[in-house]
N, C-alpha and C positions, 0 to 999 in steps of 0.2 A: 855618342851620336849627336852629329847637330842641325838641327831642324829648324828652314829658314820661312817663318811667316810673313810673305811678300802682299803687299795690296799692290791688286793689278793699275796699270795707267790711267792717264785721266780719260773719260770717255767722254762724246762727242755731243751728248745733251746732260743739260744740269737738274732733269727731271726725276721721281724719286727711280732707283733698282730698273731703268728701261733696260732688254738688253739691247746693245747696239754695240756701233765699233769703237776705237777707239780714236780719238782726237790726233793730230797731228801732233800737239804737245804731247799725248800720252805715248806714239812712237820713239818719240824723242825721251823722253822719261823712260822708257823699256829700254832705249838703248844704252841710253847712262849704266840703267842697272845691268842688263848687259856684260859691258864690259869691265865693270868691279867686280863683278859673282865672276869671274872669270879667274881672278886666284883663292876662291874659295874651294877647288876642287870640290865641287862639283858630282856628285852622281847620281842624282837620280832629280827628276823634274817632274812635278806634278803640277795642275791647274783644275779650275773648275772649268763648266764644262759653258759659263757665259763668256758672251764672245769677247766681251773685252777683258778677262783671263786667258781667255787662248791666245791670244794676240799676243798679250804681251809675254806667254811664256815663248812662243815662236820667235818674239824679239830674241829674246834672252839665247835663247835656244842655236843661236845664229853665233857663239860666242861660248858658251858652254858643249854643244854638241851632245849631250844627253838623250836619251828615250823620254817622248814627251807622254806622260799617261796624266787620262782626262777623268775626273769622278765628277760625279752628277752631285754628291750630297758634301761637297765641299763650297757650293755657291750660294752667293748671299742670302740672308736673312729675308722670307719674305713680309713687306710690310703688306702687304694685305690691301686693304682701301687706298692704299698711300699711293701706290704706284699707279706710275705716271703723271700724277700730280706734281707742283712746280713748290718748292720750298714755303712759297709766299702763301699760297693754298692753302698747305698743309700749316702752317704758323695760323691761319685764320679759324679753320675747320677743325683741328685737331688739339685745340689749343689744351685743352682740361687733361688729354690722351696724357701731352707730352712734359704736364704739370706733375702728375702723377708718378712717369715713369723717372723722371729726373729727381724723384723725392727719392731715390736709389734705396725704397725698403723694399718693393717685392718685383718679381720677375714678371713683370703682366706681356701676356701676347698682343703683338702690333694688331690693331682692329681689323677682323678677317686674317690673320697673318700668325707669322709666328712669333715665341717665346726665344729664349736665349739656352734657356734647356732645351729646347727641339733643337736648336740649329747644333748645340753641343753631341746632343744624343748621334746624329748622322754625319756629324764630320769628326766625331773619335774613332768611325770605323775607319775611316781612312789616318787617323793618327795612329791605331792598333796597325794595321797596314805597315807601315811603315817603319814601326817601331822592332817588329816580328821578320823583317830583313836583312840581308848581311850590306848593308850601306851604311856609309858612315854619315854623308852632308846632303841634307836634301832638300831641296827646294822648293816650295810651296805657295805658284799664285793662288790669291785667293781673294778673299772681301775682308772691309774693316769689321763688320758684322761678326764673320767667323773668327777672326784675328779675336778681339774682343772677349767670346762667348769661350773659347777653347784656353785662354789663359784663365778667365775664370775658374772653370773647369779643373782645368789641371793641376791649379796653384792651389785648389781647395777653399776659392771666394763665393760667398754669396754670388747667385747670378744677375742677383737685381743693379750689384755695383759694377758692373762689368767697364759703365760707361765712365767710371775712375780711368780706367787706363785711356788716356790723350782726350782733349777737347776734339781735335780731329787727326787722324790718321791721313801723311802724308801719299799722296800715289807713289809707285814704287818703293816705298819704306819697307825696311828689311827687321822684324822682329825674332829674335834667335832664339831658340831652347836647345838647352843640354838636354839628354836623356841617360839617365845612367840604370843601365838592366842592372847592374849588380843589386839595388835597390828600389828599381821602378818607380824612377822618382825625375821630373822634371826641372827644372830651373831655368830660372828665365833671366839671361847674359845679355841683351840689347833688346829696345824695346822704339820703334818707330826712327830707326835709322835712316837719316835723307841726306846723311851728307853729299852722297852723289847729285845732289840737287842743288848744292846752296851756290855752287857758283852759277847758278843758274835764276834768278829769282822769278822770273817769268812763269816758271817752271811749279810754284808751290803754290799750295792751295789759298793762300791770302789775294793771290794775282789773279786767280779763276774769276 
């Protein structure tokens, strides 16, 4: 079984977890991806239930033709005090938080907000889900947060190193896992795939 962990497109403010829609570049980003997952066959499409995960699975959706189902506890990580704050804020105000969490020894919860074991605990229901169906390719908008927390998870890492995996997670990036039942055992085959983006540079997050 292979199990595609997508970050949804770029959204339309750079403020922390708002939800809102998504940016023009991020339709355009959903449709790139789009029309590559198009010879992944494709069956079954999942998204959170923020808007600019649904968006861009409905991009996608336009392109694969799938049953789009929506789960609530597949959306991002919430930072707690953070949100709606402007990066520049939070580098001021959160400074010692994010001194702390980057010393990658323990899994501390975003202030008011969550941990990386919380977001793990409610978005493996939805990886049991899916793992306990007869599908084989499945697709998964979702946030770098969960992306993140659930390869932890699965791979058997501390959760506090989660933020090892990428400096930052491309929009639309396509992160794979094998599932093999014979074993119950995951592996993880690509990890922040954007080449549907590079000819595009406008398009990747250094350009934002």
């Amino acid at each position: 079984m292979n199990i595609y962990l997508i970050r949804h497109g770029r959204q339309n403010s750079s403020l922390c977890n708002v939800n809102v829609e998504l940016a023009k570049e991020g339709f355009r980003q959903a449709e790139l991806l789009g029309k590559r997952l198009e010879s992944f066959k494709i069956d079954e499409l999942y998204s959170s239930d923020l808007i600019r995960a649904v968006q861009t699975a409905e991009v996608v959706n336009q392109f694969i033709h799938q049953e789009h189902i929506i789960r609530e506890n597949i959306r991002e990580i919430s930072f707690g005090d953070m949100e709606g704050k402007s990066q520049e804020y939070i580098s001021e105000h959160y400074k010692e938080f994010k001194i702390e969490q980057m010393s990658l020894t323990n899994d501390i919860p975003y202030p008011g907000g969550e941990c990386g074991q919380d977001v793990y605990n409610r978005a493996i229901v939805t990886i049991d889900e899916i793992i306990h169906s007869d599908k084989q390719n499945i697709a998964v908008v979702t946030h770098g947060g969960v992306i993140r927390a659930l390869l932890a998870g699965l791979l058997g890492m501390e959760m506090g190193k989660r933020f090892l995996f990428g400096i930052s997670l491309e929009n639309t990036s396509i992160t794979q896992l094998i599932y093999e039942k014979d074993d119950n055992r995951f592996y993880l085959q690509r990890f922040n795939d954007y080449s549907h983006l590079e000819t595009q540079p406008e398009l990747l997050r250094r350009n934002w």
